[in-house]
Backbone of each chain as nested JSON, in Angstrom:
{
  "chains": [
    {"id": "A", "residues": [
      {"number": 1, "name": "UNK", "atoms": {"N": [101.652, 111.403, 100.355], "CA": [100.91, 110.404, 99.593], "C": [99.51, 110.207, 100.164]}},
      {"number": 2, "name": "UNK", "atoms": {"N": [98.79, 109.502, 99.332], "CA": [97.112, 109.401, 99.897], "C": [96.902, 107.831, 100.194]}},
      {"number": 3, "name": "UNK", "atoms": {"N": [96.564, 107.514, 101.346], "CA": [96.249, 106.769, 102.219], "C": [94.664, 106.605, 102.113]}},
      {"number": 4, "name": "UNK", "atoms": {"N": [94.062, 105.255, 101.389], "CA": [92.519, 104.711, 102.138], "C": [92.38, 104.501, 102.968]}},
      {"number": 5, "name": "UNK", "atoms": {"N": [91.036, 105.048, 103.612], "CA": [90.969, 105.308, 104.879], "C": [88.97, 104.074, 104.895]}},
      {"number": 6, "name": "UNK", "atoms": {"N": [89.17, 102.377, 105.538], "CA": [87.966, 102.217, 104.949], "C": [87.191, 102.113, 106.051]}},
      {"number": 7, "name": "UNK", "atoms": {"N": [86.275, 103.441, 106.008], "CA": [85.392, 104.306, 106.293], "C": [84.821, 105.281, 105.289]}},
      {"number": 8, "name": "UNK", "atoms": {"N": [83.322, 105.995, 105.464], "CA": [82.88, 106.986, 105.094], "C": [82.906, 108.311, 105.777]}},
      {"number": 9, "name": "UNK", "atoms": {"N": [82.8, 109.748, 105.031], "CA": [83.273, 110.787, 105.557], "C": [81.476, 111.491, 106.524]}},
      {"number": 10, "name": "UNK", "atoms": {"N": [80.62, 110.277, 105.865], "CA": [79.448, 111.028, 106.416], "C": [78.68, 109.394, 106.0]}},
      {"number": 11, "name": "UNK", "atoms": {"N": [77.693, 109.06, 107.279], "CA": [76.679, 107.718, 106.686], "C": [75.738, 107.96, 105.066]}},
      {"number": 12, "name": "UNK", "atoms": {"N": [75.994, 107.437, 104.549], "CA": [75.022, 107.185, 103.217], "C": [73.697, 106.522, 103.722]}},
      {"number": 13, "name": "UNK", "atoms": {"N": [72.343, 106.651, 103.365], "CA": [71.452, 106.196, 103.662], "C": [70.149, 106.116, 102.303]}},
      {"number": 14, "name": "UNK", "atoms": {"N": [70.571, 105.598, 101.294], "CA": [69.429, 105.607, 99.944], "C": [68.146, 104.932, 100.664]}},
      {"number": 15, "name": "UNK", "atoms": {"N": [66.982, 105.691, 100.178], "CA": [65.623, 104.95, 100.577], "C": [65.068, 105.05, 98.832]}},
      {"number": 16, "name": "UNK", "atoms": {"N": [65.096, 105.541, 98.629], "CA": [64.427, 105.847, 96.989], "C": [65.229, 105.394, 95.885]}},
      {"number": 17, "name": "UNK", "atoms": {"N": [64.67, 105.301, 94.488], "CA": [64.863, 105.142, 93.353], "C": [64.513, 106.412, 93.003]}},
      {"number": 18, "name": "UNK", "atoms": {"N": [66.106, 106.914, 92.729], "CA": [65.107, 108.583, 91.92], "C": [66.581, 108.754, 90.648]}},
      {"number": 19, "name": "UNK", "atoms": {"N": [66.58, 108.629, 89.619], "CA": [67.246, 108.764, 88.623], "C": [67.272, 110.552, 88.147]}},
      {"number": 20, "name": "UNK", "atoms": {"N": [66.591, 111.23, 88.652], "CA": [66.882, 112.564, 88.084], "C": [67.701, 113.042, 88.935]}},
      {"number": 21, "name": "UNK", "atoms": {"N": [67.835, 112.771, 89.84], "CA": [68.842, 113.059, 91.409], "C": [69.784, 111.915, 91.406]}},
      {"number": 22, "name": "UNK", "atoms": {"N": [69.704, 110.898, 90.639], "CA": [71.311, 110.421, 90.499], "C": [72.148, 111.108, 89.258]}},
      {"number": 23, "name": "UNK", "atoms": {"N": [71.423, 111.455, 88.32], "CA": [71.856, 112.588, 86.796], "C": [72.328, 113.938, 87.131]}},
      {"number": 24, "name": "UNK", "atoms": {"N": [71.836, 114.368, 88.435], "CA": [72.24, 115.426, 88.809], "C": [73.955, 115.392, 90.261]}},
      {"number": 25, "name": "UNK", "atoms": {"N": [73.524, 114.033, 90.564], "CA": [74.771, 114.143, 91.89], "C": [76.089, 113.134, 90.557]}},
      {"number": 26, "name": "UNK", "atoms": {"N": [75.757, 112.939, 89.425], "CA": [77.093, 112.652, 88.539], "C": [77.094, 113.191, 87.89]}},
      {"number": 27, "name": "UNK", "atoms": {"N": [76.775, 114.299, 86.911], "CA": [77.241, 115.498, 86.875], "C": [77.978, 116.618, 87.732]}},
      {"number": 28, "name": "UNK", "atoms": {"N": [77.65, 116.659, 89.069], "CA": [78.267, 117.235, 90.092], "C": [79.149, 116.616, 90.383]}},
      {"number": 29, "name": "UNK", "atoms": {"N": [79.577, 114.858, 90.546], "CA": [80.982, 114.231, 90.968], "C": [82.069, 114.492, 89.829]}},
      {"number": 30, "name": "UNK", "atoms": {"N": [81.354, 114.23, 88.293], "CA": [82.419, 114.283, 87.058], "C": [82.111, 114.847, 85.922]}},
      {"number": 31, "name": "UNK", "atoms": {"N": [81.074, 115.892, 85.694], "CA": [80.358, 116.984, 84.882], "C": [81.713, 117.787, 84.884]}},
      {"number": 32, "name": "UNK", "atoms": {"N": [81.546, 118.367, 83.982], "CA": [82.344, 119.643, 83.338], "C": [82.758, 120.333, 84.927]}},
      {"number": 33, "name": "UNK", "atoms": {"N": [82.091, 121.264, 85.757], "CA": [82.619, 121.791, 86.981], "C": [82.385, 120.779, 88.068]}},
      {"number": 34, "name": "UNK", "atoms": {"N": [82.742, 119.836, 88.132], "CA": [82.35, 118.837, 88.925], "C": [83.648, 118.278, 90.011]}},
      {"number": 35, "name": "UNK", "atoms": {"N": [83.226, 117.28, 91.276], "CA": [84.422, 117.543, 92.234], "C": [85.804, 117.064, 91.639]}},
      {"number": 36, "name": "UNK", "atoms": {"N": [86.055, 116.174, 90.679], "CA": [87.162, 115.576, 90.072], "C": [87.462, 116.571, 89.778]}},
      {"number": 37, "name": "UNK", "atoms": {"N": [87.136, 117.169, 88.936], "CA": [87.829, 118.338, 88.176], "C": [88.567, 119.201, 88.94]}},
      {"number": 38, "name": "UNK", "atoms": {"N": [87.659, 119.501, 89.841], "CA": [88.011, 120.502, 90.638], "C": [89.274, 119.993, 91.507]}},
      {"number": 39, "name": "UNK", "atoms": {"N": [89.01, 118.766, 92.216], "CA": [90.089, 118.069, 93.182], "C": [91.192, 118.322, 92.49]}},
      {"number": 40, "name": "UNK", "atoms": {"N": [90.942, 118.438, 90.815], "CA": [92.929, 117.695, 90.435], "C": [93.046, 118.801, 90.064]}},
      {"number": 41, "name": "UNK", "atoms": {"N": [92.256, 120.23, 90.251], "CA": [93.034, 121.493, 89.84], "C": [93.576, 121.992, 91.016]}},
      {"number": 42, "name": "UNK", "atoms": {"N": [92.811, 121.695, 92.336], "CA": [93.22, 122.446, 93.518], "C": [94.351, 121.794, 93.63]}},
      {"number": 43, "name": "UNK", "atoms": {"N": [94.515, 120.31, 93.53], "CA": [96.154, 119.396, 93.763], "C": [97.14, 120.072, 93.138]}},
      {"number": 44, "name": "UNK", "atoms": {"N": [97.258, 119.96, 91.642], "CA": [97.815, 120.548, 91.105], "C": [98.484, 122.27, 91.265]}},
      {"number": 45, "name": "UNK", "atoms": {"N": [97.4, 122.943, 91.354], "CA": [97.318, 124.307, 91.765], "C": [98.911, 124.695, 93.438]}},
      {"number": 46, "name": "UNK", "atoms": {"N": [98.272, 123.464, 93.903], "CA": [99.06, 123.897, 94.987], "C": [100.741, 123.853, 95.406]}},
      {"number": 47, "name": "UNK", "atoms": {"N": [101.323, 123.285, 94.018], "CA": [102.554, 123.171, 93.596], "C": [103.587, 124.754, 94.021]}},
      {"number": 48, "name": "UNK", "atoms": {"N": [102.432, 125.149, 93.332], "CA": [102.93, 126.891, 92.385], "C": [102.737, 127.652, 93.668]}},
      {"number": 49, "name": "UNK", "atoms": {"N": [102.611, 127.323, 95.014], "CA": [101.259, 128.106, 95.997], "C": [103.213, 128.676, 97.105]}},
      {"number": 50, "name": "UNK", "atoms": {"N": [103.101, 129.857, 96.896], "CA": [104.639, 130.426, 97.745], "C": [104.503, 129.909, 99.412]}},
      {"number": 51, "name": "UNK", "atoms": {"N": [103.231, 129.786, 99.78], "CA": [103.393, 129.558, 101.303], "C": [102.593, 128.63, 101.776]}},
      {"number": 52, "name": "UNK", "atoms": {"N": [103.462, 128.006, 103.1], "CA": [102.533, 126.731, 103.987], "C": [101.759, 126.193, 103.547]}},
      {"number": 53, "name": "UNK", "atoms": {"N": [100.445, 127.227, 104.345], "CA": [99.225, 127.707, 104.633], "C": [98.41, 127.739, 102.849]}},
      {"number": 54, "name": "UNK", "atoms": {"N": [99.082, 128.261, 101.955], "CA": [98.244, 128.032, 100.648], "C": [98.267, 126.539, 99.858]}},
      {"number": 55, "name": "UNK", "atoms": {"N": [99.621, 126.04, 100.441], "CA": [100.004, 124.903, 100.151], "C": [98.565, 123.903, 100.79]}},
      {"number": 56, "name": "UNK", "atoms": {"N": [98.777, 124.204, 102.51], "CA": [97.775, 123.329, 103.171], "C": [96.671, 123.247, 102.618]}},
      {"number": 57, "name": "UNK", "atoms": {"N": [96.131, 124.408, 102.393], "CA": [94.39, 124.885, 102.085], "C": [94.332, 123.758, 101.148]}},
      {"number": 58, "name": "UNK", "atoms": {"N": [94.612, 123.926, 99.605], "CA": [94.352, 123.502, 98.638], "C": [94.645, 121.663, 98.596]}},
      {"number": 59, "name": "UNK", "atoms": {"N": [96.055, 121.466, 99.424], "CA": [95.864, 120.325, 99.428], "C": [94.558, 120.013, 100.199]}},
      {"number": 60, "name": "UNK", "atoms": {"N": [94.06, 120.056, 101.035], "CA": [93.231, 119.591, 102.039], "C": [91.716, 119.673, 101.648]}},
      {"number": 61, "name": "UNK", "atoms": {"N": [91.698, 120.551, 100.714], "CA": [90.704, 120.825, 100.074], "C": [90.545, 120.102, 98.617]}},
      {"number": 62, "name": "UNK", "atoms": {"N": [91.339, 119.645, 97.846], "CA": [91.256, 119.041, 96.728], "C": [91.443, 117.578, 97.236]}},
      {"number": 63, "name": "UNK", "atoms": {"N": [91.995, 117.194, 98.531], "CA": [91.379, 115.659, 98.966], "C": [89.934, 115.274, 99.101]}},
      {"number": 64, "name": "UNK", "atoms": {"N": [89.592, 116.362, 99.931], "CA": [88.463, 116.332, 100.722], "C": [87.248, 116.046, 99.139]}},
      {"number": 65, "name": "UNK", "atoms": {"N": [87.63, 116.939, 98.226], "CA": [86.714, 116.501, 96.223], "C": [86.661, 115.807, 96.281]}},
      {"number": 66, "name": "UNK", "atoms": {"N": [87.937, 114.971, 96.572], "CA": [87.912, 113.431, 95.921], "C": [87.378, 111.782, 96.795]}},
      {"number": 67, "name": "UNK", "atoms": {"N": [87.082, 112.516, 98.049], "CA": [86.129, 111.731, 98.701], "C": [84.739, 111.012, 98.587]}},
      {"number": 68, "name": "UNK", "atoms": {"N": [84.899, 109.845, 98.123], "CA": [83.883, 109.328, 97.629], "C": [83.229, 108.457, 98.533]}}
    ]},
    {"id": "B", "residues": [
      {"number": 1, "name": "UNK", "atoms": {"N": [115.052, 122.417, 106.098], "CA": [114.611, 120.646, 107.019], "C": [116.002, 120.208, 107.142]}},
      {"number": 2, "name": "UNK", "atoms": {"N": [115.746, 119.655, 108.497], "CA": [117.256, 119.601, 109.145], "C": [117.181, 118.353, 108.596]}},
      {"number": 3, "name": "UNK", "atoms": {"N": [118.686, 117.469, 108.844], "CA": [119.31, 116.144, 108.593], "C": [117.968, 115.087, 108.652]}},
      {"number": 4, "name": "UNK", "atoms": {"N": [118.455, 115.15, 110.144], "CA": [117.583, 113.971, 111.212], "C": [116.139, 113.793, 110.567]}},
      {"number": 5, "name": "UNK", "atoms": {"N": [115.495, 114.699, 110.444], "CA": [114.409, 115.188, 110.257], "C": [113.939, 114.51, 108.557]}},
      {"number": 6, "name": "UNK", "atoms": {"N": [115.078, 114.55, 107.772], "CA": [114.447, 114.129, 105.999], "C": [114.919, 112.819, 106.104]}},
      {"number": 7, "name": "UNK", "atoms": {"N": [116.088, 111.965, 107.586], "CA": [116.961, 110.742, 107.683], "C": [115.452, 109.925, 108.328]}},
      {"number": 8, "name": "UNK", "atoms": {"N": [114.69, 109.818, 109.121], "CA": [113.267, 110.022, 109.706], "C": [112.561, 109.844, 108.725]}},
      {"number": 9, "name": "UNK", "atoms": {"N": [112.06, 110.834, 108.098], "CA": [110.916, 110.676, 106.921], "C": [111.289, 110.138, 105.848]}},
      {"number": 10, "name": "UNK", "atoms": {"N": [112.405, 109.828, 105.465], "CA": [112.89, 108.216, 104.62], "C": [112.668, 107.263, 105.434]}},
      {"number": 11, "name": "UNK", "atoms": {"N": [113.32, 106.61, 106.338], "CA": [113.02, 105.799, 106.803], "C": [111.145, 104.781, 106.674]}},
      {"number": 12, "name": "UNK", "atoms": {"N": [110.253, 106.47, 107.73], "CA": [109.156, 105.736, 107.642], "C": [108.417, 105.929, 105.681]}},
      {"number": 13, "name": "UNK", "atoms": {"N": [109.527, 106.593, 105.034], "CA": [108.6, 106.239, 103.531], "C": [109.22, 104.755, 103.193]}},
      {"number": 14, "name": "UNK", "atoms": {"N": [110.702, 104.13, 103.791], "CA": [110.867, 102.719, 103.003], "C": [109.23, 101.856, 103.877]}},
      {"number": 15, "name": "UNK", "atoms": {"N": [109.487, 101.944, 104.988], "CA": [108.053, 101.221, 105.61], "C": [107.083, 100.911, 105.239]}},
      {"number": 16, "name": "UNK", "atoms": {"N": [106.487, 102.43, 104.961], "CA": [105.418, 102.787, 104.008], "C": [105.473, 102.022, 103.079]}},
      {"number": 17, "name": "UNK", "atoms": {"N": [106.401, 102.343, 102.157], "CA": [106.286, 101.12, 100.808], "C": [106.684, 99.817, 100.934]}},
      {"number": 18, "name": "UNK", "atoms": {"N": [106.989, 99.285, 101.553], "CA": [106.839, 97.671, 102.032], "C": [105.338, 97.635, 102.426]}},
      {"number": 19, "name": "UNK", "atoms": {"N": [104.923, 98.553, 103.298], "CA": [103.444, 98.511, 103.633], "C": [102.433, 98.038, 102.319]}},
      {"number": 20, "name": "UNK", "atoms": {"N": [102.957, 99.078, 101.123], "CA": [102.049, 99.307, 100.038], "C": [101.942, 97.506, 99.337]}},
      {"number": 21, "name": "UNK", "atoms": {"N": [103.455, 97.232, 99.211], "CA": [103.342, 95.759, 98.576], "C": [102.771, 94.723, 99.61]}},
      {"number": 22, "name": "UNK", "atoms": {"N": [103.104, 94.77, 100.745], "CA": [102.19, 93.688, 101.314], "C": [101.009, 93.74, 101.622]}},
      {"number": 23, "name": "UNK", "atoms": {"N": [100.174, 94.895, 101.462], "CA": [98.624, 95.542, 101.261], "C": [98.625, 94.614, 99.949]}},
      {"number": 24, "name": "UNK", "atoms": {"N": [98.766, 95.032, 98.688], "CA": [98.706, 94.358, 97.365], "C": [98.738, 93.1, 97.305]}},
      {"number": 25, "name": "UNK", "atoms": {"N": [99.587, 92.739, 97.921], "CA": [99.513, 91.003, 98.347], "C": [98.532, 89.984, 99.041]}},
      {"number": 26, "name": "UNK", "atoms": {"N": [98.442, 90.99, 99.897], "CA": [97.11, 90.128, 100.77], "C": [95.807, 90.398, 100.271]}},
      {"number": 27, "name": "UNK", "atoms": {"N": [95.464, 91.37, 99.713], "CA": [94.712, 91.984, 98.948], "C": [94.022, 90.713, 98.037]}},
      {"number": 28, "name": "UNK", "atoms": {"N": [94.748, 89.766, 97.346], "CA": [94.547, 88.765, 96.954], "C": [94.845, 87.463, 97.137]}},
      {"number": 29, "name": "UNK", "atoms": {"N": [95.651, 87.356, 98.332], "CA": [96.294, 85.825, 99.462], "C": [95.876, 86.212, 100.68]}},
      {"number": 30, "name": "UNK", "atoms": {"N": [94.527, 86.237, 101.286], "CA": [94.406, 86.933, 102.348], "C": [94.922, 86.04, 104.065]}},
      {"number": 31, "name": "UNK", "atoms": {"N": [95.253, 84.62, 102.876], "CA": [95.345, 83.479, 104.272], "C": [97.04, 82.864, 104.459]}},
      {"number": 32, "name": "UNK", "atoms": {"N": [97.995, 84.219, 103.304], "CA": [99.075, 84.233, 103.138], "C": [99.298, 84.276, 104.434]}},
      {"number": 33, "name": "UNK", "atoms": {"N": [99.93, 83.032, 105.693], "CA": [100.162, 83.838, 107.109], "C": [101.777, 85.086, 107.229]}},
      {"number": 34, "name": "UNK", "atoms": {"N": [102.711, 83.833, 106.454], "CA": [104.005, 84.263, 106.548], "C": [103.871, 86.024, 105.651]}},
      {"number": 35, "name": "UNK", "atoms": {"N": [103.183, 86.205, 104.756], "CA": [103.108, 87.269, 104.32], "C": [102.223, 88.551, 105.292]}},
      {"number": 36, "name": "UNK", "atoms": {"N": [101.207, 87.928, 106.268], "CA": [100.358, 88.603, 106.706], "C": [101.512, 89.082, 108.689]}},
      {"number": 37, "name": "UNK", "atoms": {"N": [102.188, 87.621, 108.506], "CA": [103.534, 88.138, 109.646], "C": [104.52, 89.299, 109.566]}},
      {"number": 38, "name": "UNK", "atoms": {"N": [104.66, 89.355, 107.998], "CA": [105.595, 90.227, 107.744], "C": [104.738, 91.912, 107.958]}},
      {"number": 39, "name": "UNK", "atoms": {"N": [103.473, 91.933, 107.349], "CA": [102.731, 93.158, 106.819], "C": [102.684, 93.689, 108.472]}},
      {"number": 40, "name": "UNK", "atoms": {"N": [102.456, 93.089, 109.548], "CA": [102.596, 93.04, 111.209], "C": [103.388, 93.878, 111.376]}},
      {"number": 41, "name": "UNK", "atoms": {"N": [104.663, 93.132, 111.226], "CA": [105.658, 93.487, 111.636], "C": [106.038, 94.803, 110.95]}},
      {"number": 42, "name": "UNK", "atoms": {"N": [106.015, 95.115, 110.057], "CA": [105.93, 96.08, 109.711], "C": [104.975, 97.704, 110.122]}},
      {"number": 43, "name": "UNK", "atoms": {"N": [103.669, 96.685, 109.79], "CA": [102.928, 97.777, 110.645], "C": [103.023, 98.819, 111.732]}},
      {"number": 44, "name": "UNK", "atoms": {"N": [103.558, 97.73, 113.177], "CA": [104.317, 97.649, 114.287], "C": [105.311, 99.171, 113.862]}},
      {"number": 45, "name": "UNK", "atoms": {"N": [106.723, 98.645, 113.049], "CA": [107.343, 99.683, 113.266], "C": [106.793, 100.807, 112.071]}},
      {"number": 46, "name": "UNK", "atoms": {"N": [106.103, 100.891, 111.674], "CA": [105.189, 102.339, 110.702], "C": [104.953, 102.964, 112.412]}},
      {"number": 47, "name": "UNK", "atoms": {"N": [104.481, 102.279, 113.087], "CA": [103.158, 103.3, 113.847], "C": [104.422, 103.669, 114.789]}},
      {"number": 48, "name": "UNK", "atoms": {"N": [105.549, 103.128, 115.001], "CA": [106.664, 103.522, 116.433], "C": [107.013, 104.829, 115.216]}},
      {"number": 49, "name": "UNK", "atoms": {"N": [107.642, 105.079, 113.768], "CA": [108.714, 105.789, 113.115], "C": [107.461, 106.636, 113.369]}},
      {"number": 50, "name": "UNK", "atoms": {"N": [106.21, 106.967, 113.03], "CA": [105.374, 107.688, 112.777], "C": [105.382, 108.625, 114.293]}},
      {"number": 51, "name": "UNK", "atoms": {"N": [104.639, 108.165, 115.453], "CA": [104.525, 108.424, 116.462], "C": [105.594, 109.529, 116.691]}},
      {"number": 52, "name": "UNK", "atoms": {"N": [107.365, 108.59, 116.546], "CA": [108.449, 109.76, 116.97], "C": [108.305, 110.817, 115.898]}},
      {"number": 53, "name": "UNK", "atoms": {"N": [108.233, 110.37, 114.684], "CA": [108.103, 111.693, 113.726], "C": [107.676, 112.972, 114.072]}},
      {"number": 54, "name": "UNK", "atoms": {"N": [105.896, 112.578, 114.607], "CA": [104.785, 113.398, 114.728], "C": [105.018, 114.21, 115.677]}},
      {"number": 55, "name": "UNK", "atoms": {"N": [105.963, 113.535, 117.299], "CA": [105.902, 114.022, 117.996], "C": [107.186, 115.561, 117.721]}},
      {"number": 56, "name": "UNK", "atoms": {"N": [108.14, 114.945, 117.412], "CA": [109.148, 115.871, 116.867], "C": [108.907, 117.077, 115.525]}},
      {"number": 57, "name": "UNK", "atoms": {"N": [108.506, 116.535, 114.734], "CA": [107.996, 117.41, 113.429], "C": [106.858, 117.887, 113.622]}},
      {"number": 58, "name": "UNK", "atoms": {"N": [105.883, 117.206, 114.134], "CA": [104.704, 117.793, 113.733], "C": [103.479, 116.808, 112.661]}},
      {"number": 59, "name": "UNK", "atoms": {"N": [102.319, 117.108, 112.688], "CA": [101.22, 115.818, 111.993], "C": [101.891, 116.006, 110.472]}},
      {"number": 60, "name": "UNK", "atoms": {"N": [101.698, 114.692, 110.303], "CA": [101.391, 113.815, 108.868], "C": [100.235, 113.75, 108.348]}},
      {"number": 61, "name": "UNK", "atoms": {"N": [99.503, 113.69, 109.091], "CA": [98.123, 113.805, 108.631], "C": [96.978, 114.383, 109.559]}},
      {"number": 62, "name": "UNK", "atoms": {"N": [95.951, 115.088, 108.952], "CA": [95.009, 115.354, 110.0], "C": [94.316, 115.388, 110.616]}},
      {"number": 63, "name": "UNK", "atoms": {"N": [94.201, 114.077, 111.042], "CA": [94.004, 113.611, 112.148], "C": [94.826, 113.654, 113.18]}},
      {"number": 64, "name": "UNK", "atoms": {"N": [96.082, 113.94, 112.943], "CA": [96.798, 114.036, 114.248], "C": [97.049, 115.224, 114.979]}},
      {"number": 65, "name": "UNK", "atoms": {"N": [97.879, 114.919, 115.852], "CA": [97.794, 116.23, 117.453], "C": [98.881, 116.907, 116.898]}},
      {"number": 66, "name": "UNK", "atoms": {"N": [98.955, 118.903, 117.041], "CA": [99.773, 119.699, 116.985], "C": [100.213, 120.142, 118.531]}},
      {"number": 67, "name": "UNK", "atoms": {"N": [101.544, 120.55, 118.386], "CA": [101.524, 122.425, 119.35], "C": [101.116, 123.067, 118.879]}},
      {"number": 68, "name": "UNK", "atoms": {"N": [100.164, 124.252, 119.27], "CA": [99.861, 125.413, 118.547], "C": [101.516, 126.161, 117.829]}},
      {"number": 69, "name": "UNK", "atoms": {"N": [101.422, 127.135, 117.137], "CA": [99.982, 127.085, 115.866], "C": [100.633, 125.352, 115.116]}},
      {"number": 70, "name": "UNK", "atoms": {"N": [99.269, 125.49, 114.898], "CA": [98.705, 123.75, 114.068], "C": [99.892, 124.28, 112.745]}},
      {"number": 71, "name": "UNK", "atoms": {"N": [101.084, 123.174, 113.464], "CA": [102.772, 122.619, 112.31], "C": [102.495, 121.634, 111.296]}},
      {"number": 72, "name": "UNK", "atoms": {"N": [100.815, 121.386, 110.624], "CA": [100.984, 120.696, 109.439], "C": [100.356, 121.867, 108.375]}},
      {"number": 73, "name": "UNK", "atoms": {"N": [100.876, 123.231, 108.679], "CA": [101.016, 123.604, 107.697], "C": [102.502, 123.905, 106.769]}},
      {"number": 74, "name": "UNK", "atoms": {"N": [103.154, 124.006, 107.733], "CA": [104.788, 124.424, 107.974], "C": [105.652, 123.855, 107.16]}},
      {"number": 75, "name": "UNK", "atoms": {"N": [106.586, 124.468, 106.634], "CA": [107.246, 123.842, 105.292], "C": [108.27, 123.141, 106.03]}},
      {"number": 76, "name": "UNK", "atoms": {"N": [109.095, 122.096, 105.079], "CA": [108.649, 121.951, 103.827], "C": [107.93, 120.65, 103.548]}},
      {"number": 77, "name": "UNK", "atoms": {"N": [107.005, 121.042, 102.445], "CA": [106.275, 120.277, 101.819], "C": [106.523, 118.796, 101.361]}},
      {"number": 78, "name": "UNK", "atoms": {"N": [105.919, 117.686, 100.983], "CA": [106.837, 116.454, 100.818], "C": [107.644, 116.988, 99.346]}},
      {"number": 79, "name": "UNK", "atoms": {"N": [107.205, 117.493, 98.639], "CA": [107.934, 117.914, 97.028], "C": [108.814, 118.39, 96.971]}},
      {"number": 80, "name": "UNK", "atoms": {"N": [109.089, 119.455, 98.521], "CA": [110.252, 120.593, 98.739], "C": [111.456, 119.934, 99.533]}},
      {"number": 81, "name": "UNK", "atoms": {"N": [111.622, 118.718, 99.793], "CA": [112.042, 117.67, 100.234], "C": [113.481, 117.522, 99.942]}},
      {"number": 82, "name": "UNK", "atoms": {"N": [114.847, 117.831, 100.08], "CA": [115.691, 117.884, 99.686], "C": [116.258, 116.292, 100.104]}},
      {"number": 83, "name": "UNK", "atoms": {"N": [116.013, 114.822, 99.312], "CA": [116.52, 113.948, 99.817], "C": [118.216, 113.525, 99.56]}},
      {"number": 84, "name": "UNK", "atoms": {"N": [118.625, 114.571, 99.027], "CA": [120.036, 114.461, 98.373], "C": [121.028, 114.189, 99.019]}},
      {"number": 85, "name": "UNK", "atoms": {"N": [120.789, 114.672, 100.417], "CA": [122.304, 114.563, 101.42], "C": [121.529, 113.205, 102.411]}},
      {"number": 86, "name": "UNK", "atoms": {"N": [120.98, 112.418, 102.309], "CA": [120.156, 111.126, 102.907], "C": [121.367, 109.662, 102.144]}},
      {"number": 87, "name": "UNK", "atoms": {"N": [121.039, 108.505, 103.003], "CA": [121.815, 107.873, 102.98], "C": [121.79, 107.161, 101.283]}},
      {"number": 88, "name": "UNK", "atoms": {"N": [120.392, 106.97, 101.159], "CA": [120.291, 106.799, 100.021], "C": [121.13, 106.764, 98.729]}}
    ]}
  ]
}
């Protein structure tokens, strides 16, 4: 199961107002190839996965998407 | 996955989910004491079931310490989980 963890995975630090670079980092969080997407295919994906190690990857890697 | 081993990881999942409802609770009674005694006490034994788990099985999560080779890849998985012969 997934556990909040309340902390960040890296400091955030905004100095600017820049709207073409927030249009571009939400498209990248929930755009068509974007990390959601991706997180709940690698989750999913890793059901079907014959070993450990493919199991691990994908889980660990489709958490790590969904880190906000 | 031996007996002991899925008798163990029930255990700390009833915990866990007592954990989850008294998170939810305080969440919005934060000055609940008798509720915030219980979420303690609980806590308390999460981190003892966890600890023996980890040390015997291997990490739960990763952040925690392995023997080489690193045993949180090692089956089985929580899904592959046979809880059928558990007291349950």
């Amino acid at each position: 199961m997934w556990i909040y963890e309340k902390k960040l995975e890296y400091p955030v630090r905004v100095n600017t107002t820049n709207p073409t670079l927030a249009a571009m980092i939400i498209e990248q969080f929930g755009g068509a190839d974007g990390e959601l997407s991706a997180a709940i295919r690698y989750l999913t994906q890793r059901w079907s996965m014959p070993i450990g190690k493919a199991k691990a990857i994908l889980t660990d890697i489709g958490t790590e998407e969904l880190v906000p | 996955m031996k007996n002991n081993q899925a008798e163990l990881l029930e255990q700390l999942m009833e915990v866990g989910f007592v954990l989850v409802e008294t998170n939810l609770y305080l969440d919005t009674h934060p000055d609940d004491e008798r509720a915030l005694r219980l979420h303690n006490t609980f806590s308390q034994k999460y981190k003892e079931l966890e600890c023996i788990y980890e040390a015997q099985y291997g990490p739960l999560k990763f952040t925690s310490m392995s023997v080489l080779p690193w045993q949180y890849v090692d089956d089985p998985w929580p899904w592959d989980v046979d809880f059928g012969k558990c007291r349950c």
